[in-house]
C-alpha positions in Angstrom: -2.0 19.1 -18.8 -0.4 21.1 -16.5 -2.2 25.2 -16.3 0.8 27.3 -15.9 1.7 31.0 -16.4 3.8 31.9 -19.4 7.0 33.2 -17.3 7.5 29.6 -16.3 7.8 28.5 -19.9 11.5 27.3 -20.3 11.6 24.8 -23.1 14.8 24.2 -23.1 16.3 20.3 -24.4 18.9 18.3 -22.5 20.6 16.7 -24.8 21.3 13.1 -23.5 25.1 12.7 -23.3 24.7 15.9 -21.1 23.4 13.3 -18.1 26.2 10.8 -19.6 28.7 13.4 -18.3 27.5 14.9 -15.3 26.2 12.0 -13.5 27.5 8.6 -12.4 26.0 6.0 -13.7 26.2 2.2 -14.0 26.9 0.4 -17.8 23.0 -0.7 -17.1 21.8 3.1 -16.4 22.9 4.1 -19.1 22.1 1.6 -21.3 18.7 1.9 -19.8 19.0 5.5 -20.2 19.7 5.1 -24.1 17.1 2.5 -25.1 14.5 3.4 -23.0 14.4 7.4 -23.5 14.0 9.2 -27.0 14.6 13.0 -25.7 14.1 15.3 -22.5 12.6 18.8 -22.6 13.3 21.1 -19.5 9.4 22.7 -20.3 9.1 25.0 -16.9 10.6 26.5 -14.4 8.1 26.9 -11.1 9.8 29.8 -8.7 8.5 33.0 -6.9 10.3 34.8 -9.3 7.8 33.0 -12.3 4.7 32.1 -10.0 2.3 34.3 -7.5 4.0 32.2 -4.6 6.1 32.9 -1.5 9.5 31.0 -1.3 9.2 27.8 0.3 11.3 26.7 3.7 12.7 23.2 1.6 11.5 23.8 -2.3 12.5 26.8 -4.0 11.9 25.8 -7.7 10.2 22.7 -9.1 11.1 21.8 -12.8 8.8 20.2 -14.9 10.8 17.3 -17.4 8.9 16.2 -19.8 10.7 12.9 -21.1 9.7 11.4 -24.4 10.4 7.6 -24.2 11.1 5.1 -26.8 8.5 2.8 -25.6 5.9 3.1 -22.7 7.5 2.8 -19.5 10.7 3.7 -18.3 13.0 2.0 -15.3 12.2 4.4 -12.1 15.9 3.6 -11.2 16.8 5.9 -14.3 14.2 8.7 -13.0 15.8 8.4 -9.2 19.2 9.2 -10.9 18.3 12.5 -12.6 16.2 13.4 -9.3 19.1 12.8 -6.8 22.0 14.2 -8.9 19.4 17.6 -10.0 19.3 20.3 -7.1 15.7 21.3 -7.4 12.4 19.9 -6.8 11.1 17.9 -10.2 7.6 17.3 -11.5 8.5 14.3 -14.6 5.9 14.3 -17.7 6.4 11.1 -19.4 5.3 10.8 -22.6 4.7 8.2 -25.8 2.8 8.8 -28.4 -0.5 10.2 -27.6 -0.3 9.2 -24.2 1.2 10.9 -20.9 2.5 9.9 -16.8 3.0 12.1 -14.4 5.8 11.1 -11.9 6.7 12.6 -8.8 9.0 11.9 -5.8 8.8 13.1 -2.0 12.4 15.0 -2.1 14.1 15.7 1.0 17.3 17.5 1.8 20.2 15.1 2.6 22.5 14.9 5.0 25.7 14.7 4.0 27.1 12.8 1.0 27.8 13.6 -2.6 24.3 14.9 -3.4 22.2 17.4 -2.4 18.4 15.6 -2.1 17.3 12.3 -1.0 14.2 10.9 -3.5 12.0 8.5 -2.5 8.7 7.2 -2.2 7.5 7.8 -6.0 3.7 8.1 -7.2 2.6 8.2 -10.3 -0.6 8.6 -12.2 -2.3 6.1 -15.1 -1.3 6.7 -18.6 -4.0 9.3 -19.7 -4.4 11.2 -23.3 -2.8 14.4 -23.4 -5.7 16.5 -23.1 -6.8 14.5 -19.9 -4.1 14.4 -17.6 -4.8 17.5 -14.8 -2.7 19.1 -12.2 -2.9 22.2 -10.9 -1.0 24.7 -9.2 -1.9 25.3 -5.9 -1.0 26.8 -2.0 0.4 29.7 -0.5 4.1 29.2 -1.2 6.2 26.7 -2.9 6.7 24.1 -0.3 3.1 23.6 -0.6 2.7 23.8 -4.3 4.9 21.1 -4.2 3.2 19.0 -1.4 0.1 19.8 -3.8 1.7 18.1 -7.0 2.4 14.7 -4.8 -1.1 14.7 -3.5 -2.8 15.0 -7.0 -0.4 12.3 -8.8 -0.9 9.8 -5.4 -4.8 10.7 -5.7 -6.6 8.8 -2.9 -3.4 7.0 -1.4 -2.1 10.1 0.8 -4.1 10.9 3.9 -5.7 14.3 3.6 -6.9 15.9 6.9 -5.5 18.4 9.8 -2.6 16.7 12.2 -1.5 14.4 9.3 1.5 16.3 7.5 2.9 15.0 4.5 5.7 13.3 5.9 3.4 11.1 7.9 0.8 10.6 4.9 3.5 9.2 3.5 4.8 6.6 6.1 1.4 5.4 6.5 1.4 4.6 3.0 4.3 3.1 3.0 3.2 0.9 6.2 0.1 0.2 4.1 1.9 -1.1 1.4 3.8 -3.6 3.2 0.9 -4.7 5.0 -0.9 -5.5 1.7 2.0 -7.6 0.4 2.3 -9.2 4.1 -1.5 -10.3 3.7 -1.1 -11.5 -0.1 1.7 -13.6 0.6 -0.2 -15.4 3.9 -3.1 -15.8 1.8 -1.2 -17.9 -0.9 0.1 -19.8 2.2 -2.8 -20.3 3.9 -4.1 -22.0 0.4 -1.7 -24.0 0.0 -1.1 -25.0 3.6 -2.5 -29.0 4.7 -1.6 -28.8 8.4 -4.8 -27.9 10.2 -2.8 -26.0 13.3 -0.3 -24.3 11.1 -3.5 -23.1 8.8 -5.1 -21.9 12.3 -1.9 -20.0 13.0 -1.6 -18.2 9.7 -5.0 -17.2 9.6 -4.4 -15.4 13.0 -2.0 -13.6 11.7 -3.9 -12.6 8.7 -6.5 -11.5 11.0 -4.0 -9.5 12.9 -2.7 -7.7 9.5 -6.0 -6.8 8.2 -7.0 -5.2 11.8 -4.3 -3.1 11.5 -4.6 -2.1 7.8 -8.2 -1.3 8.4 -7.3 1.2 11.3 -4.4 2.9 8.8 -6.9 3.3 5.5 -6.6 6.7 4.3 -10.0 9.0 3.6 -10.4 8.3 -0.2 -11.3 11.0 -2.2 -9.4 9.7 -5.6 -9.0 6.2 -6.9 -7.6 6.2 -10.5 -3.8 6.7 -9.2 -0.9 4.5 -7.6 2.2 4.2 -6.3 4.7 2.1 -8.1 
């Protein structure tokens, strides 16, 4: 899945009621926590000290969680808790069965508050057999080894070419994103819509929305993964 040296090996499991006790969670977390998870495995540990990479100005280690689930899928409201209250960058394998997800967040420092990072803006990949699911480590240092997990699990969603950082690729995405539910929701009005003027209206709109997503699509070079 994943080509890594052998110093990163960690292996280690997390016993469940270790998250129970550290972190705060709601009655539904954690019942979501306990029905929807089977067992978590702390498999590597990505640092200069492991890896052939410089530290990084934001990311110096990114762990790599594989969680086995009881069932295939799991509430990303129970992933965002272990990423915020966890004080390194995480790459999340999820697995059941035969079958495996890669999960990532775009992790930022925050400012202030109870806990050290900020997640947001998670992709993911398709469920894939274990043999068939590919990342790669790659770049200079570990800022960009990290920026180059997010890029292969959002595939063809992120923009990829000089002036567009990643912090940007990611806001147009997000833009994108609303725009496509924007135009979905005005086409279901538009058909249902009996007023001649008011269907004129809408449809300028719609016009309006397209235009715009057109002029914000990203240069594709994958299509097989999302953004939930």
């Amino acid at each position: 899945m994943i080509d890594l040296p052998a110093r990163t090996v960690f292996n280690r499991r997390i016993p469940k009621r270790k998250f129970y006790e550290k972190l705060s969670m709601s009655a539904e977390l954690k019942r979501l926590f306990t029905e929807q998870i089977c067992v978590i495995y702390w498999r590597n540990k990505i640092s200069p000290s492991t890896v052939n990479l410089a530290a990084g100005e934001t990311v110096t280690e990114i762990e790599v969680f594989e969680i086995r689930l009881n069932h295939p899928g799991l509430d990303k409201r129970v992933l965002h808790l272990i990423d915020r209250e966890i004080p390194y960058h995480i790459l999340f394998l999820l697995m059941h069965e035969d079958q495996v997800q890669a999960w990532i967040g775009c992790k930022e420092q925050s400012q202030g508050g109870k806990t050290a990072f900020k997640p947001s803006s998670y992709y993911h990949t398709e469920w894939h057999a274990l043999d068939e699911l590919s990342l790669r480590l790659e770049g200079l240092n570990m800022d960009s080894a990290y920026e180059g997990f997010i890029r292969q699990i959002a595939g063809g969603r992120l923009e990829d070419k000089p002036g567009v950082d990643l912090k940007t690729a990611i806001a147009l995405d997000a833009r994108r994103s609303k725009l496509q539910r924007e135009i979905a929701a005005l086409e279901n009005k538009v058909r249902i819509e009996k007023q001649f003027n008011t269907q004129v209206t809408l449809n300028g709109k719609l016009k309006r929305l397209k235009k715009e997503l057109d002029g914000i699509a990203p240069s594709r070079r994958h299509e097989e993964h999302k953004e939930d």
